[in-house]
C-alpha positions in Angstrom: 17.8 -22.1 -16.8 17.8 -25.2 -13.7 21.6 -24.6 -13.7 21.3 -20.8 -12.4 18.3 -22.1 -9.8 20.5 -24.4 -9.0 23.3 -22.2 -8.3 21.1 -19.8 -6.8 19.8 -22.3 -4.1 23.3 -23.7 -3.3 24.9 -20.5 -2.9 22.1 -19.9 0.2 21.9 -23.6 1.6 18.5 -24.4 3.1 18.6 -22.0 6.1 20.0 -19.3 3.8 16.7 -19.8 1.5 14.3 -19.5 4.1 15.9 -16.2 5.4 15.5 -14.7 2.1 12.3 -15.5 1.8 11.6 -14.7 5.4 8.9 -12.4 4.3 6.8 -15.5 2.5 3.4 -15.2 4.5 2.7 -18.1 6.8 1.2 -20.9 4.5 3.4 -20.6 1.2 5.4 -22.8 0.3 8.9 -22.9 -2.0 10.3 -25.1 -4.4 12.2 -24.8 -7.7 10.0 -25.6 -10.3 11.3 -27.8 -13.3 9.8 -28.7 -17.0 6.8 -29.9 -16.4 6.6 -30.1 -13.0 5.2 -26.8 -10.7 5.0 -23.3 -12.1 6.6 -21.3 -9.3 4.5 -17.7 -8.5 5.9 -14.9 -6.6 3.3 -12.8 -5.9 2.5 -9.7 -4.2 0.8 -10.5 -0.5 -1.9 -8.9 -0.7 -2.7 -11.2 -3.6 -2.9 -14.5 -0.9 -6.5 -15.0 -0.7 -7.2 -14.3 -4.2 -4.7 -16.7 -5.7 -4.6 -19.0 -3.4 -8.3 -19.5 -4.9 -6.7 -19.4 -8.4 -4.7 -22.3 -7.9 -6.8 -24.6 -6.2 -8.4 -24.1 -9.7 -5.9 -24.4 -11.3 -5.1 -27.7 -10.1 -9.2 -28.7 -10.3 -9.1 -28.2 -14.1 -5.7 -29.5 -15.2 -3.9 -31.5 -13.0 -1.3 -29.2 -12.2 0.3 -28.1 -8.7 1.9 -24.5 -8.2 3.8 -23.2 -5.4 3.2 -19.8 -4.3 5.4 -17.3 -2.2 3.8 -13.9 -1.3 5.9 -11.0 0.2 6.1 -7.4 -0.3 6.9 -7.1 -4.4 10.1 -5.0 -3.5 11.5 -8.2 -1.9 10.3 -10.9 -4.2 12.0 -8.4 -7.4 15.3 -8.7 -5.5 14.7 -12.4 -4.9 14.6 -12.8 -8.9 17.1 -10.5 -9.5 19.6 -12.9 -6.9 18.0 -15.8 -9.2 15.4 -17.4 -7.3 13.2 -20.1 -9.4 10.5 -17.8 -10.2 8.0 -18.4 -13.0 5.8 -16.0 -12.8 5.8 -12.6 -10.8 2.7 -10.5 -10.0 3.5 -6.8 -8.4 1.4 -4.3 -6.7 2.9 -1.6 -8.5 4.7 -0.7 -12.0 7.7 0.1 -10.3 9.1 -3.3 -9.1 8.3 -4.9 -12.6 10.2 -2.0 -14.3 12.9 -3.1 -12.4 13.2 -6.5 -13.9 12.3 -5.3 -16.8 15.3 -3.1 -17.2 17.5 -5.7 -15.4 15.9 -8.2 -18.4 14.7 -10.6 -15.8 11.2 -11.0 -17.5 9.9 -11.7 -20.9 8.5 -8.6 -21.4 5.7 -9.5 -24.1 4.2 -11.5 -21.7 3.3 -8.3 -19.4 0.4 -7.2 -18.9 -1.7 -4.9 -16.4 -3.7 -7.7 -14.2 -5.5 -5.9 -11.3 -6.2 -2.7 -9.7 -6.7 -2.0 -6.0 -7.9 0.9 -3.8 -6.1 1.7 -0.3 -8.3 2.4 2.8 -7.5 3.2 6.5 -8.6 0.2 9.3 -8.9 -0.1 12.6 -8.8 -2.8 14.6 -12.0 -1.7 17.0 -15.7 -2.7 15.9 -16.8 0.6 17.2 -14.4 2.9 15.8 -16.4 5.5 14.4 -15.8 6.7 10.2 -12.9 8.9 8.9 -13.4 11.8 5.8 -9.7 12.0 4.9 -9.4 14.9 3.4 -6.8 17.6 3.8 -7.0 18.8 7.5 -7.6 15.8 9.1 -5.9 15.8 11.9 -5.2 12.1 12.0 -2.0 12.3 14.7 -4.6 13.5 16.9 -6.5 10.3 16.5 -3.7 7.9 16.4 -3.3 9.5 20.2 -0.1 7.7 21.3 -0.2 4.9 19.3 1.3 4.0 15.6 -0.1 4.2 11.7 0.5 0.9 10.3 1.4 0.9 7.1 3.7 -0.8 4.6 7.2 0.3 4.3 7.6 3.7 3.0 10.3 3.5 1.2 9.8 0.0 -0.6 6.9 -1.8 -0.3 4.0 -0.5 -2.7 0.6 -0.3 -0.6 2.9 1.8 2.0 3.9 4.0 -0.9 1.1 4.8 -2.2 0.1 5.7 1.5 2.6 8.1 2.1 1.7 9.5 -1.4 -1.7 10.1 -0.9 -0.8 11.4 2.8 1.5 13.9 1.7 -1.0 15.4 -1.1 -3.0 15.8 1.8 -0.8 17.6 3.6 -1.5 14.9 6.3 2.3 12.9 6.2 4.4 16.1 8.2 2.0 15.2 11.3 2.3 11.2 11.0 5.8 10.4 10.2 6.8 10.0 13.2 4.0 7.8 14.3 4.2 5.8 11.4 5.4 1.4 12.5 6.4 0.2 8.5 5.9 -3.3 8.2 7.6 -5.7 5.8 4.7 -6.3 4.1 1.1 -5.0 3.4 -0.3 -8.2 5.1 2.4 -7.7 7.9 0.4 -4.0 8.7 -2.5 -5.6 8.4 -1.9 -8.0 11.2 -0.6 -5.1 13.4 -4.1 -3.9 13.3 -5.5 -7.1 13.4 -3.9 -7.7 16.9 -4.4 -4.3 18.4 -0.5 -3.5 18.0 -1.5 -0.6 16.3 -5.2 1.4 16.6 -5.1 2.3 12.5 -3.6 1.5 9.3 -3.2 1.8 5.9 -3.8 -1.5 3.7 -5.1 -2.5 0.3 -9.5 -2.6 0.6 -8.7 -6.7 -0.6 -6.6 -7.0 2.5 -9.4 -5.6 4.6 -12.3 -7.7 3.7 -10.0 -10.7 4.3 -9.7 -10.0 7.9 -12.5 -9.8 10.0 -10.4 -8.7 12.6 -10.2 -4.7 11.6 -12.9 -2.6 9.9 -12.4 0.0 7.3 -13.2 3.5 8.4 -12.4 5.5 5.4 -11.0 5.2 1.5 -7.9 7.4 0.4 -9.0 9.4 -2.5 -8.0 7.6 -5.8 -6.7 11.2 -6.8 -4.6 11.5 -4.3 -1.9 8.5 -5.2 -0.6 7.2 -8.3 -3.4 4.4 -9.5 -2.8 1.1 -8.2 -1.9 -1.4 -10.8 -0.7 -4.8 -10.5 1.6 -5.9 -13.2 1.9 -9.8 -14.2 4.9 -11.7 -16.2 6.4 -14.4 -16.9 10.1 -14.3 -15.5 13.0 -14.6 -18.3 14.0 -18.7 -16.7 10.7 -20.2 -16.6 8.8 -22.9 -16.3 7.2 -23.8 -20.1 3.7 -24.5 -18.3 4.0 -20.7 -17.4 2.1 -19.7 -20.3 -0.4 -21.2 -19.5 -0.8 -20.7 -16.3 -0.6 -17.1 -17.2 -3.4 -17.1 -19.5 -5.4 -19.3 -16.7 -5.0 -16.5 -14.8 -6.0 -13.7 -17.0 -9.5 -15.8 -18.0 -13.2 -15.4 -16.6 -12.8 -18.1 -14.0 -9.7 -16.0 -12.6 -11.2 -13.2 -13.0 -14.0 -13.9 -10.9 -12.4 -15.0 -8.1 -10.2 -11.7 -8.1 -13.5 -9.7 -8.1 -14.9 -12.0 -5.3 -11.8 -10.7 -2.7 -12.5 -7.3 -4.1 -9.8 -6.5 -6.9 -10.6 -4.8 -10.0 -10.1 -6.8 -13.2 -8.3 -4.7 -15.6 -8.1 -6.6 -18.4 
């Protein structure tokens, strides 16, 4: 298991480690864990706040550090896949874990469905008055000359499950060319945040942990595939990873996930 981390770090270098994990949100750190030493999470970012909160307890109740990177789940699943000393991975959708799974990169009796999430449209102005999306809305019209924020399309789960529910709506055609995708969910997020972008599509978690945008309306839940967050322990891991796994999946977790406004699904 340490030789292929190993490997896997020496074949990057330093500088070549940070660029793959380019996308790790400010804050997170990296290190290969070892026996006994720091269960390693890749997680998606919308799941910063949340977990963040998890491992401070964590640490409070047994001693125990982790290290957490966050980053869309399409680039943390290729990280793994390259062998990067992950313990544990958390996606925002079923997709990315299936991936590892097929690739056997995860134990898979150790998956489970975590969390569930809704999707809303922000803006970054206090005043900006409420949206009914619904089909018709003529939201390029509102967007004006400016860009829809929103997760990669293509990759990154919160931006697919935008374009999902925008194309039941019969809303994408008008959009797509207005639409900036960002690496990340968190990445969108701060577009709005700044005023780089006058709306977006982000997670309701993401959100209420930036007082910098206010959410003007909530994508139907019928019209995207539901939003799931997968959890697993990766195939070379850490043997404190069970634990830390059912730490995560216990009441004291579970409230803290409910506090930043996820749905506990188990």
């Amino acid at each position: 298991m340490l030789k292929g981390r190993r490997e896997w770090i020496k074949g990057f270098g330093l500088s070549g480690l940070m660029l793959a994990l380019g996308m790790t949100l400010a804050g997170a750190a990296f290190a290969p864990a070892q026996a006994g030493e720091k269960v390693t999470v890749f997680a998606a970012a919308s799941l910063k706040n949340a977990l963040d909160a998890i491992n401070a307890k964590w640490k409070e109740e047994t001693g125990k550090e982790t290290t957490a990177s966050y980053a869309a789940s399409s680039a943390l699943a290729k990280q793994i896949e390259q062998g990067a000393p992950a313990d544990i991975f958390i996606s925002a959708d079923l997709a990315w874990m299936d991936y590892l799974a097929e690739k056997k990169l995860i134990k898979d009796e150790t998956r489970s469905n975590l969390l569930g999430n809704r999707i809303v449209l922000v803006s970054g102005k206090t005043d900006a008055a409420p949206v009914e999306i619904k089909p018709g809305l003529d939201l390029a019209t509102l967007l004006g000359d400016g860009r829809l924020a929103m997760g990669a399309v293509d990759s990154v789960p919160a931006g697919k499950y935008g374009k999902s529910a925008l194309e039941k709506l019969g809303i994408w055609p008008t959009v797509e060319a207005k639409v900036a995708g960002a690496e990340s969910v968190r990445a969108a997020l701060l577009l709005v945040s700044r005023g780089e972008a006058p709306y977006g599509i982000v997670y309701q978690t993401d959100a209420a942990a930036d007082p910098g945008v206010k959410v003007v309306g909530t994508l139907p839940e019928d019209s995207h595939p539901s939003i799931i967050y997968p959890i697993a322990i990766t195939a070379e891991s850490n043997p404190d990873a069970a634990a830390y796994l059912e730490f995560v999946k216990s009441p004291k977790a579970a409230a803290l996930f409910q506090a930043q406004g996820f749905i506990v699904l188990e």
